[in-house]
C-alpha positions in Angstrom: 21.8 27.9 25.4 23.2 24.7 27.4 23.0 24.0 31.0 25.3 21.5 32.6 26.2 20.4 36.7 23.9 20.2 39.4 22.3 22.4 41.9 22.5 22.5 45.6 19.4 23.2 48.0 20.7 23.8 51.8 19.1 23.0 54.4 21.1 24.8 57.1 24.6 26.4 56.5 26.4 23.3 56.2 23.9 20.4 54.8 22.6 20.3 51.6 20.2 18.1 49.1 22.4 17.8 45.8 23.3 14.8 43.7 26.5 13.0 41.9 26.3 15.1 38.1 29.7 16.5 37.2 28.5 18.6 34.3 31.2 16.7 32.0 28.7 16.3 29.1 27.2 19.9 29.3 30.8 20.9 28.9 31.2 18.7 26.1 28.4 20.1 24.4 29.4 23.7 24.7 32.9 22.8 23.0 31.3 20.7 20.3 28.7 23.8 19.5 31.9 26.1 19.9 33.5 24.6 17.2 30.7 24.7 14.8 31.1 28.4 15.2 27.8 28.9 17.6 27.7 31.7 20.0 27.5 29.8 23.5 25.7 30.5 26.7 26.9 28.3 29.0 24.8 27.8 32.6 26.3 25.7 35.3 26.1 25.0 38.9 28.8 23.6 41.1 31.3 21.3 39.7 34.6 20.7 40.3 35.8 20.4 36.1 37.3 23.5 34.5 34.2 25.1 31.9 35.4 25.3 28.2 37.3 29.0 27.1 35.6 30.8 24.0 31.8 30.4 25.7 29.9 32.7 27.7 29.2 31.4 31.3 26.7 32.1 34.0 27.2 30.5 37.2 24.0 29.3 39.5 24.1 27.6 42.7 20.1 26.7 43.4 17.2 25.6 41.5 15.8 28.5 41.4 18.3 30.7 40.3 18.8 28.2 37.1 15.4 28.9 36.7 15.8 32.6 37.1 19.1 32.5 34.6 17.2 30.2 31.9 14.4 32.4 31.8 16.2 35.6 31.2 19.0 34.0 28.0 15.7 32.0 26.8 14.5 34.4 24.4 17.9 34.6 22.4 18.3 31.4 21.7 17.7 29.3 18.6 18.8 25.8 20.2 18.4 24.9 23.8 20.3 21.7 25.6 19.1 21.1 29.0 22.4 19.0 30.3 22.3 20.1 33.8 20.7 17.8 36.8 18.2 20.1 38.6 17.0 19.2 41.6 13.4 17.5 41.9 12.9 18.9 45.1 13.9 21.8 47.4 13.4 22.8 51.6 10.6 23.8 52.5 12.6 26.0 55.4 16.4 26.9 55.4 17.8 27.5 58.6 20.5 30.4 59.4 22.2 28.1 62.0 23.8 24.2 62.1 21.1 22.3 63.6 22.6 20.4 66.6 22.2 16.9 66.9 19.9 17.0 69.8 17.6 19.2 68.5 14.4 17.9 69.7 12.7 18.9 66.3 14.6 17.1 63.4 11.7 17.0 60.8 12.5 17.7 57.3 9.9 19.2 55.1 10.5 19.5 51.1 8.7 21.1 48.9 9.0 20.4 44.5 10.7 22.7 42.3 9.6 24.2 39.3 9.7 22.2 36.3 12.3 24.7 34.2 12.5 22.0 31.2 8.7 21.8 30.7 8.0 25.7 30.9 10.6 26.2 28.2 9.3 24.1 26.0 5.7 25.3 26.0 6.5 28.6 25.0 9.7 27.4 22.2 8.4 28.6 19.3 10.4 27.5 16.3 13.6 26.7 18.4 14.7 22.9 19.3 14.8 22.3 23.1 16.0 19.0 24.0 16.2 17.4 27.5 18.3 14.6 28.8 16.7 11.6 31.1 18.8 9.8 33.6 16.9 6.6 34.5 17.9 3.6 36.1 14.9 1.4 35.0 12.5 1.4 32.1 15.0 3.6 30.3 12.9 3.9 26.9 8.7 3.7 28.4 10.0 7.1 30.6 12.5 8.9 28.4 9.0 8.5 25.6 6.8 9.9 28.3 9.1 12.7 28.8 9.6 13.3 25.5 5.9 13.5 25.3 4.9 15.2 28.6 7.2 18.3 27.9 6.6 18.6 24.0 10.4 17.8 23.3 12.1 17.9 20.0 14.6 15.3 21.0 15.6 13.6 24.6 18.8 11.8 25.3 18.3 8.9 27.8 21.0 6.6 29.5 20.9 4.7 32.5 23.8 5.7 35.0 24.1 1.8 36.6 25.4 0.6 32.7 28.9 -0.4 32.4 31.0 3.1 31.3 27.6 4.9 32.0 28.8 5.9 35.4 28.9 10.1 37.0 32.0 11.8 36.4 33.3 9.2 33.8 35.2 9.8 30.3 32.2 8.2 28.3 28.5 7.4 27.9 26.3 5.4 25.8 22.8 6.9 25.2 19.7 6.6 23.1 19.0 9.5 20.9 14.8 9.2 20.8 13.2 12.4 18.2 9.7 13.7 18.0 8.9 11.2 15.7 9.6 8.3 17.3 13.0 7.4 16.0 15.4 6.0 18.5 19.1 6.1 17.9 21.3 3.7 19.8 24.7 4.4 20.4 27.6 2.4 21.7 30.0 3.3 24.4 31.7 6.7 23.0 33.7 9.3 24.7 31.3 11.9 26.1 32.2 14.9 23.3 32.0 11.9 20.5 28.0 11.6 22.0 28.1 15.5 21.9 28.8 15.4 18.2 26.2 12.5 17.4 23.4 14.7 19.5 24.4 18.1 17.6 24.0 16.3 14.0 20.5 15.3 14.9 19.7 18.6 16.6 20.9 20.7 13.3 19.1 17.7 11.1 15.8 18.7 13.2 16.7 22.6 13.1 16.9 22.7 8.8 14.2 20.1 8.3 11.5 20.9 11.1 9.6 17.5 11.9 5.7 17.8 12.6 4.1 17.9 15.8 2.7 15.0 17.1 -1.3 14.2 17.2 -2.6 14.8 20.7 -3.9 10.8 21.8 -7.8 11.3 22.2 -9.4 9.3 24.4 -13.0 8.0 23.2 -15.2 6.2 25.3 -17.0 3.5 23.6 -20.7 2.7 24.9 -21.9 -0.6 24.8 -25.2 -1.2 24.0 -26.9 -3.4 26.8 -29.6 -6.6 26.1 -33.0 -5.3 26.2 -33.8 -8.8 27.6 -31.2 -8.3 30.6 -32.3 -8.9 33.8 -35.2 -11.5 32.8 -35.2 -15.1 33.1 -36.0 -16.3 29.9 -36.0 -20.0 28.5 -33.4 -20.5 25.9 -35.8 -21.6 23.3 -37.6 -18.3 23.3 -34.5 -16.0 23.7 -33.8 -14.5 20.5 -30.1 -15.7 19.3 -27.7 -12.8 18.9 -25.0 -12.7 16.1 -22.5 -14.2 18.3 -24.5 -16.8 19.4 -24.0 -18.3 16.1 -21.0 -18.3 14.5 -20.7 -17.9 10.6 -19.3 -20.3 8.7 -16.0 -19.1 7.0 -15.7 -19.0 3.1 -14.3 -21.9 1.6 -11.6 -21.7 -0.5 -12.4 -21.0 -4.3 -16.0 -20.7 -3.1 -17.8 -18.4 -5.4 -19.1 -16.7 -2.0 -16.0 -16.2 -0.5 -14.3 -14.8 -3.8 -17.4 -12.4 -3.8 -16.9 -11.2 -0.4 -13.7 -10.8 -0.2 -13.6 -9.2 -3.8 -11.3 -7.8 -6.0 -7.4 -6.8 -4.7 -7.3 -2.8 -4.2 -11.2 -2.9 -3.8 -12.6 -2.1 0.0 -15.5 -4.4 0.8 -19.0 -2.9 0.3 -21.3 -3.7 3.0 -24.6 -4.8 2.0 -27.7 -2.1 2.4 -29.8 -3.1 5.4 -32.9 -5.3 4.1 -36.1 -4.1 4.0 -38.8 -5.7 5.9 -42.1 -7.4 3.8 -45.2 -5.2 4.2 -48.4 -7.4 3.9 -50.4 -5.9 1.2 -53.8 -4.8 2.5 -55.4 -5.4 -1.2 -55.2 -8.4 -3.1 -52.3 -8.5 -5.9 -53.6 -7.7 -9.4 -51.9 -10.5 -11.9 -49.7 -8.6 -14.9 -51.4 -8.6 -18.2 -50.3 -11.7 -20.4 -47.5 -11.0 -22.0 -47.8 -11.2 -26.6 -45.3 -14.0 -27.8 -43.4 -12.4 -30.1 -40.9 -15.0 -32.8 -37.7 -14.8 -32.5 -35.4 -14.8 -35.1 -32.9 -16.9 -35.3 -29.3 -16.1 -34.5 -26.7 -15.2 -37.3 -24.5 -18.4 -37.0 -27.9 -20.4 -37.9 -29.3 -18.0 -41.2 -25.6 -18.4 -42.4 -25.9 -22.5 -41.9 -29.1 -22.6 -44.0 -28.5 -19.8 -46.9 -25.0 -19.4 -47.8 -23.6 -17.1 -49.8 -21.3 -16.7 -52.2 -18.4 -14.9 -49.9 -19.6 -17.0 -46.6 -18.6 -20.2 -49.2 -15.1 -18.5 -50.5 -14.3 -18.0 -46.6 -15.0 -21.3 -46.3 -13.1 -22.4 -48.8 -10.0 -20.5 -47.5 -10.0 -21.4 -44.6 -10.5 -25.3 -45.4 -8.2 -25.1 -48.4 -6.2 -28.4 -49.4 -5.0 -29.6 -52.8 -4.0 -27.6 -55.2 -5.6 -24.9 -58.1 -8.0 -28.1 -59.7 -9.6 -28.5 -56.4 -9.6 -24.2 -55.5 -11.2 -24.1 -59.3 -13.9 -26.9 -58.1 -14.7 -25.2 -54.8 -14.9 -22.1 -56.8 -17.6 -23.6 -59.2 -19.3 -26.0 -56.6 -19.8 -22.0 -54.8 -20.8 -20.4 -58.2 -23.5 -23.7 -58.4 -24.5 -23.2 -54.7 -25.5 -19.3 -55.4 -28.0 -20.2 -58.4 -30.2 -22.3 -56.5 -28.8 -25.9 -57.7 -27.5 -28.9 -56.0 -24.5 -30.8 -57.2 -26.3 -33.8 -57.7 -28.5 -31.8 -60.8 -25.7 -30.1 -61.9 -23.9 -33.4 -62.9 -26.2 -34.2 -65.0 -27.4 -32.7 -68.0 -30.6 -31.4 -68.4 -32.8 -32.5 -71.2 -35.0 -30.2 -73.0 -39.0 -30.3 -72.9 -39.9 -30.4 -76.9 -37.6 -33.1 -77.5 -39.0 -36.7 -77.8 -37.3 -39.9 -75.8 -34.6 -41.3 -77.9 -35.7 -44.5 -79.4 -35.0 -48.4 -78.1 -31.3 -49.3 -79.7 -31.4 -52.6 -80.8 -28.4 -55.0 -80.7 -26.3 -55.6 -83.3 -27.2 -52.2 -85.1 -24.6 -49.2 -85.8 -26.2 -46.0 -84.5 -25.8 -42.9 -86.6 -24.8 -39.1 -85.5 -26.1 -36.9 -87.5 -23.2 -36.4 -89.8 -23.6 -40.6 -90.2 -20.7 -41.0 -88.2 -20.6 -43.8 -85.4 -19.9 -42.6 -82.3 -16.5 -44.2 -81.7 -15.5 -42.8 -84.6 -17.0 -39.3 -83.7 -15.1 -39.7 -80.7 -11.7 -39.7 -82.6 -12.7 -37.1 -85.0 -13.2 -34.7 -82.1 -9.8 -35.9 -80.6 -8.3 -34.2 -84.5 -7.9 -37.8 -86.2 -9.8 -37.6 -89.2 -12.7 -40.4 -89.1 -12.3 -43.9 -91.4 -13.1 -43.9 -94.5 -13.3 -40.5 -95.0 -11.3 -38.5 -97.8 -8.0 -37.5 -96.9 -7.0 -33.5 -98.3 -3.8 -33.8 -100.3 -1.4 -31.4 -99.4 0.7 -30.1 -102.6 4.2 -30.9 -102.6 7.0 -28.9 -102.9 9.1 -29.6 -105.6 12.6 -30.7 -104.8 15.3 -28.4 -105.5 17.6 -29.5 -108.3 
């Protein structure tokens, strides 16, 4: 269903309240949505273009009867364009004769139409209405309140004083606002280019419904008043209010700003209202004394003071140097450490109980092992050499071959 022209209200037989529309984009419109293949109903009032062929056309001369003729082709339609400039306002009497210019009674009394756009749209249903806004000032703030006045799906808004923009011209240049709230800005276009551009976004909104808008609620915010209003009270007795004194902010890398403002992703928890001291009525009862108990000491130190044998070979692996004479060493030095000894006792030999001190040696005098050796020379018998002045073993000899 489009609309396109004007409408004319008379006010005798030969004046009349009309304006400049020359129904050029309606037309536009219906031959765009013609060749899409849409079945078009086409209402316009006077104009002096020639309507598209291949569209169904009702012609309408006052407000009221495109009221009359929208109402009735309302219900089968899926897509409604309101193109057409309706008159805002209408006589309140029409008179059968031309009123004379002496007439001693030349008053003019108007009375508002109805709003056709606005009582379509309440009652739409699933189908897309869209409305067009000729403004000459504050083009966007009232094509929005339109938009949201008369529940619209989309409104087209241009300003006729623009360059190109002008009644009964070849082009346009409009903005393209949608339920949601985007606006589309287009440039100066031939009118049936803009009627292409407005039909893409009213098939985009007729696949792909958009949501209805939240209703703005208005909530009235009471303040809560002094109770100390109205007194004159000295400043040093007037309790200070929050505001009185301002906080401090957090400096930065302060521990108590970083625990305010806490981690990222993590909403502020406000901090439970304190609770205000209650004097005790009874004197306080003191808490039992409390039985000192030891306390061991920790791990690292029972390690430090009784090692063990795998605490030592850790130890050793982890300090390692040298090569397997010092590993064998730490091994033993560990091996020593688990039996209780120190090094220092180790090193020396121990001496048995029953056996008496060795006597005074006295200078100048051989002393004698027990196989009457002396010691230098039991020294090189243990190294395989036999001693001096022992008896060397005679080894046969092999006779020589002949």
């Amino acid at each position: 269903l489009i609309t396109a022209g004007r409408t004319e209200e008379s006010w005798d037989p030969v004046r009349m309240l009309t304006n400049r529309a020359s129904g050029r984009m309606g037309f536009a419109l219906a031959e765009e949505a013609r060749e899409r293949g849409a079945d078009v109903m086409l209402i316009h009032g006077p104009t002096d273009e020639i309507p598209p062929a291949g569209v169904r056309i009702r012609r309408i001369t006052t407000a009221a009867e495109m009221a009359a003729a929208d109402k009735q082709e309302f219900p089968a339609s899926q897509i409604v364009l309101m193109a057409a400039a309706v008159a805002d306002y209408t006589f309140a009497r029409t008179v059968e004769h031309k009123i004379k210019k002496g007439d001693p009674n030349p008053e003019v009394h108007l009375a508002p139409t109805e709003d056709i756009l606005k009582s379509l749209a309440e009652r739409k249903g699933n189908r897309v209405v869209v409305g067009f806004a000729l403004e000459t000032e504050n083009l966007l703030d009232n094509a929005l309140r339109k938009l949201r006045d008369k529940h619209l799906d989309i409104v087209v808004a241009n300003n006729p004083l623009a360059p190109g923009s002008g009644f009964a011209g070849e082009t346009n240049q409009v903005l393209i606002i949608h339920r949601g709230g985007r606006v589309v800005e287009l440039p100066l276009k031939s009118k049936r280019e803009v009627a292409r551009d407005i039909l893409n976004s009213v098939i985009a909104i007729y696949r792909h419904p958009e949501p209805e808008p939240e209703p703005e609620i208005e909530v009235e915010i009471e303040t809560e008043h002094d109770e100390f209003e109205g007194f004159d009270i000295p400043e040093e007795i007037a309790p200070k209010t929050a505001s009185a004194v301002p906080e401090e902010p957090p400096q930065r890398g302060h521990k108590k700003g970083r625990r305010e403002r806490g981690f990222k992703g993590e909403k502020k928890k406000s901090a439970p209202p304190a609770a205000k001291p209650v004097e005790p009525s009874t004197p306080p009862v003191p808490p039992p004394p409390k039985k000192e108990t030891p306390v061991p000491p920790p791990a690292a130190e029972t390690e430090s003071l009784f090692p063990t044998a795998e605490g030592a070979a850790k130890k050793s692996r982890r300090g390692r140097r040298g090569g397997r004479r010092a590993a064998r060493a730490r091994a033993n030095k560990a091996a020593r450490m688990t039996d209780g000894s120190n090094s220092e006792e180790s090193s020396v030999p121990r001496v048995p109980e029953n056996v008496p001190p060795p006597a005074p040696v006295k200078p100048g005098v051989e002393v004698k092992t027990e196989a009457g050796t002396p010691p230098e020379k039991e020294k090189k018998a243990k190294r395989g050499r036999p001693p001096t002045g022992a008896p060397r073993k005679s080894s046969p000899r092999k006779p020589k071959a002949k």
